[in-house]
C-alpha positions as CSV (number, residue, x, y, z in Angstrom):
1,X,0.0,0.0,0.0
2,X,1.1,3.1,-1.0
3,X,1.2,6.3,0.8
4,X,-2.0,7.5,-1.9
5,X,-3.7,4.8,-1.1
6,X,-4.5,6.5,2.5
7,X,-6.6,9.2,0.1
8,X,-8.6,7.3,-1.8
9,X,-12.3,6.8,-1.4
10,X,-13.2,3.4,-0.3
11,X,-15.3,1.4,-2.6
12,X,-19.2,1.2,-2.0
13,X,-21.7,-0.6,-2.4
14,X,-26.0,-0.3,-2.9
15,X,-28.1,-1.5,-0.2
16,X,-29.5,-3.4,-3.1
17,X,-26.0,-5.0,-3.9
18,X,-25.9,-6.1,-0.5
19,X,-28.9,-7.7,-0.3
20,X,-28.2,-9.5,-3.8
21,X,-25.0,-10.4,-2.1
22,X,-26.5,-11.5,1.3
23,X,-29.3,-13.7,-1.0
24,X,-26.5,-15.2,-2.5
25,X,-24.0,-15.7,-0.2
26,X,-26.1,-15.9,3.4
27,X,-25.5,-14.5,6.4
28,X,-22.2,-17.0,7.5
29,X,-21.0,-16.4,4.1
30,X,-20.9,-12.1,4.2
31,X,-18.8,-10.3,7.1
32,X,-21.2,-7.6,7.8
33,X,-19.6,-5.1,10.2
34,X,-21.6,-2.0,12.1
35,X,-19.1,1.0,12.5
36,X,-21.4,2.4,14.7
37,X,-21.7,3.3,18.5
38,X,-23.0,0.3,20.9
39,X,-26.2,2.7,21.8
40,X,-26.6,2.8,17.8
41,X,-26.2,-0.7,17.1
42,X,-28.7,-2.1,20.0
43,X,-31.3,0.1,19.0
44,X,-31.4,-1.3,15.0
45,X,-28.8,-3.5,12.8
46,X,-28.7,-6.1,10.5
47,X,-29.2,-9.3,11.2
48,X,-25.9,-11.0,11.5
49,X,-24.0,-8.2,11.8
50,X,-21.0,-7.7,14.0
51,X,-20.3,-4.6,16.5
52,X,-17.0,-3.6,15.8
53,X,-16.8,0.6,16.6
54,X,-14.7,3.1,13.9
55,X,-12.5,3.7,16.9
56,X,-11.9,0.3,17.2
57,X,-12.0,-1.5,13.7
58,X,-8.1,-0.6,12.6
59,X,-6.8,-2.6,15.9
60,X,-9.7,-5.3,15.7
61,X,-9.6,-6.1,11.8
62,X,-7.5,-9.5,12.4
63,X,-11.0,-10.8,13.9
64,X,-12.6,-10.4,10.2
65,X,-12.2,-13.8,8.3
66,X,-10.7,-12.5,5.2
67,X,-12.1,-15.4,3.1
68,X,-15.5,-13.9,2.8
69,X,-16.8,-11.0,1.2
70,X,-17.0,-7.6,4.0
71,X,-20.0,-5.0,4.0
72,X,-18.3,-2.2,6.8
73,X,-21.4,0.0,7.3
């Protein structure tokens, strides 16, 4: 990775993309990972989906099995 790789937009993806993806692949098969605050993510996430804050997700991305597809939202 290259120091202009640190300013480029991540890739994205349509909520109907991910639901084409979550049809095909299932739940187990999709890392789905909620950015969001603990308050935000009791009160409404997807099913499936893990709780891993913004803060937190640079020093926790060794728990994200890398053989499946990843939807950060």
């Amino acid at each position: 990775m290259g120091l202009m790789d640190f300013f480029k937009s991540p890739p994205t993806i349509s909520t109907t993309d991910v639901k084409e993806l979550l049809d095909e692949k299932g739940q187990e098969g999709v890392n789905l990972i909620d950015v969001r605050q603990p308050g935000e993510y009791e009160k409404h996430h997807l099913a499936g989906a893990r709780l891993i804050p913004l803060g937190e997700l640079q020093s926790r991305l060794d728990e994200i099995d890398t053989s499946k597809p990843t939807v950060i939202y």
